[in-house]
N, C-alpha and C positions, 0 to 999 in steps of 0.2 A: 192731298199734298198740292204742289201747284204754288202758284201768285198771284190768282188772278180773281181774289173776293172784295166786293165794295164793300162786306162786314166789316174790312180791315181798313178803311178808310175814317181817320180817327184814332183808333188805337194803337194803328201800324203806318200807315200812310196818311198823310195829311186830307184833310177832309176834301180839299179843291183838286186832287191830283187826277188825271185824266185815265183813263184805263190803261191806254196806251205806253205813260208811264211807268205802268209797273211794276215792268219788273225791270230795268235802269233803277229804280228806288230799293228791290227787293235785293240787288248784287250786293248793294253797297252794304247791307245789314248779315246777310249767309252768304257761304260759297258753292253752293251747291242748290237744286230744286231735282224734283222728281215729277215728269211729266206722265200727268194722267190723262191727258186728251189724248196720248198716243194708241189706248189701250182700244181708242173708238174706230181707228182708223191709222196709217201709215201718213203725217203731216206732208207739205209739198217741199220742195227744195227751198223755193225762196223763203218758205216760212221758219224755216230752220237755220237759216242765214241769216234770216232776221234776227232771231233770239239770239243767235251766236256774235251779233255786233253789236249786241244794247251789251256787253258781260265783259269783264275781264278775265285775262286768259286765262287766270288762277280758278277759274270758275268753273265748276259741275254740270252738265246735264244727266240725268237719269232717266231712263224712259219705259215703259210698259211695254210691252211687247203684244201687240193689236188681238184682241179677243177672237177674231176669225182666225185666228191661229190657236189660242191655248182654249178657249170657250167651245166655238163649233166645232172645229176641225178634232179637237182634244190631241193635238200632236200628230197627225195620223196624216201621214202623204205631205208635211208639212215642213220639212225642216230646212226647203231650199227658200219656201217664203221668208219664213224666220231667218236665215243667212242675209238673201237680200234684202229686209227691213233693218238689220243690223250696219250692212255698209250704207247704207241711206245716210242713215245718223251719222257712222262713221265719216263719209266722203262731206259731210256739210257742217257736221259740229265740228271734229278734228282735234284733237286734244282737248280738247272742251265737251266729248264723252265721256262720263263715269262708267255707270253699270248700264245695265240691260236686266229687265225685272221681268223674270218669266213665272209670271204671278198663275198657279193653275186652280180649277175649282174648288170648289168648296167637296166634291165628290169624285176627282182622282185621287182615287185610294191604292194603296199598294200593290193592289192586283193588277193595274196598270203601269205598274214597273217598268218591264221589257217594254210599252209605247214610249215610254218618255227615254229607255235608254238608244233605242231606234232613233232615235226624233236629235238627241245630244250626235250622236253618231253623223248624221245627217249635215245640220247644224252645225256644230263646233266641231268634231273631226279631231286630230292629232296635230292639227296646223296653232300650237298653243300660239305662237306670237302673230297671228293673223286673224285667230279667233274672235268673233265676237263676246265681248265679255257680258257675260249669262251669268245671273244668280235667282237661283231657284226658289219660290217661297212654295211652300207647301201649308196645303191647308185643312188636310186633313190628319186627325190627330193621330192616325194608323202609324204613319211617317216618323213620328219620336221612336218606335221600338225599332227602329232599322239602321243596316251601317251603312242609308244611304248618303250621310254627310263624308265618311269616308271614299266611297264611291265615287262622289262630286267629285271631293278634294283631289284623288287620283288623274281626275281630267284638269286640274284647275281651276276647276269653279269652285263655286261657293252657295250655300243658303243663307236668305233673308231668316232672319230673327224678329219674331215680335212676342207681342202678350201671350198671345194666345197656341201658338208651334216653335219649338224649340228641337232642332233637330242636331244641337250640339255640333254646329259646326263654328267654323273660328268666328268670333266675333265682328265682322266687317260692313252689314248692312243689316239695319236696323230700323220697323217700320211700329208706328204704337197706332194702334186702330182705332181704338176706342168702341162705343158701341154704332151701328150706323142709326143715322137718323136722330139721336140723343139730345141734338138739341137744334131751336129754330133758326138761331143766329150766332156766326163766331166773331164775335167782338168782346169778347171776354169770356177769362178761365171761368168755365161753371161748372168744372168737378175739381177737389180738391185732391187728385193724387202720388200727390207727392213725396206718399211711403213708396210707390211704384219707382217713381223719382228716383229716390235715393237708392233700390237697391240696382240701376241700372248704372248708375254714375258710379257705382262701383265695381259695376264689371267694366267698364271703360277705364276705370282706374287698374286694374289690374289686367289688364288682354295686355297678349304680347305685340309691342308699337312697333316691330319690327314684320308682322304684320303686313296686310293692305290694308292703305287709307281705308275709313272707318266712315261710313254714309249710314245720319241716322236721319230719319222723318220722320212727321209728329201729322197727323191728320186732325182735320180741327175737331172733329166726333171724338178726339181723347177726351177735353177736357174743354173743348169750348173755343179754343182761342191759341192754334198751336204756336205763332210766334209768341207767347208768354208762356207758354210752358219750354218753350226750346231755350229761354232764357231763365226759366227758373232751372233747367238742368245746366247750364253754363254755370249757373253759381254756384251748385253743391258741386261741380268741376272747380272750383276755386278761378274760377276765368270771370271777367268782368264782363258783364253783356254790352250791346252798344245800346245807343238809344233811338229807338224806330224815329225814323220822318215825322210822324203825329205827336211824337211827346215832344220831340225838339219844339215843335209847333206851339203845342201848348206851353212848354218852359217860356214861352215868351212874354207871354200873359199875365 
């Protein structure tokens, strides 16, 4: 996920645009981004203030919640880091936080249940209106036969949804993976799936909008080139895509 590919310069941003730029170029196209440099590290204040004054206020941050917490640590003697990595974002994005993506391995499995419900406990607590808001992705397939989506939902959170874990909670965040590595460069769709496409656009069309706002990401390993696939799903939504910086560029021609 993220803004910040020079693949995309051309197809999504104008070929001359500065790095610096872009994402002031990336607001004007989505309202939202999902930050994955968070997952490396906890960013600095100012650096968060920054991205908070390129963005209009209707605008999103999502952020990853730093791998020395859900990777090494696996949850364990952690939940006060995770607290204070939450008001970070909170105190500097400020309405301009979405979610909080408590993304865990590929190999916490249901046996480590009781860590992770420790760890919420810790973390998010019963303070629901001061809470950091947490959504859980899970990644290992154990997690579908459990009523851990009810469990969440009890605390008010929620689970990330993608291709591959579906752990039947409400529809709200939504990540499409693709394979890693899949392809050398994202400047264009180079898988065609958009029977996938179509049967998501339809669970959007029918989840209840009453609901939390609905945060979907598209990594470019789906299909090559995630701002053309986030707009090929805008269209079988019957919504008109905009038209990126780059093509503008080229209509001129």
């Amino acid at each position: 996920m993220g803004w910040a590919y020079e693949d995309w310069k051309g197809p999504f941003y104008t070929s001359d645009l500065p790095a610096g730029k872009f994402l002031t170029e990336y607001c004007r196209i989505f309202s939202t981004v999902e930050l994955d440099t968070t997952f490396y590290g906890a960013p600095r204040p100012s650096t968060l203030q920054g991205w908070a004054s390129q963005v209009p206020d209707d605008f999103r941050f999502s952020a990853k919640v730093p791998r020395a917490i859900t990777h090494e640590q696996r949850l364990r003697s952690s939940g006060t880091s995770a607290r204070e990595f939450g008001n970070l974002l909170r105190d500097h994005l400020g309405r301009k936080l979405g979610s909080i993506l408590l993304q865990l391995p590929p190999d916490f499995n249901i046996d480590e249940r009781g860590v992770l419900e420790t760890f919420l406990d810790e973390s998010v607590g019963d303070d629901r209106p001061n809470a950091i808001p947490l959504v859980v992705e899970f990644r290992s397939i154990g997690w579908e036969r459990t009523d851990i989506a009810e469990s969440l939902l009890a605390r008010g959170l929620r689970c990330a949804t993608t291709e591959r874990i579906d752990s039947g909670s409400p529809l709200c965040y939504v990540r499409l993976l693709g394979e890693e590595n899949a392809v050398a460069r994202f400047n264009e769709r180079q898988f065609d799936r958009s029977a996938d496409l179509k049967r998501w656009a339809e669970r959007i069309r029918v989840r209840d909008h009453s609901e939390d706002d609905l945060y979907f990401y598209v990594r470019n390993f789906y299909e090559g080139h995630a701002p053309a696939t986030l707009f090929a799903l805008m269209e079988m939504l019957n919504m008109i895509p905009p038209t990126p910086p780059g093509q503008q560029q080229m209509s001129l021609f």
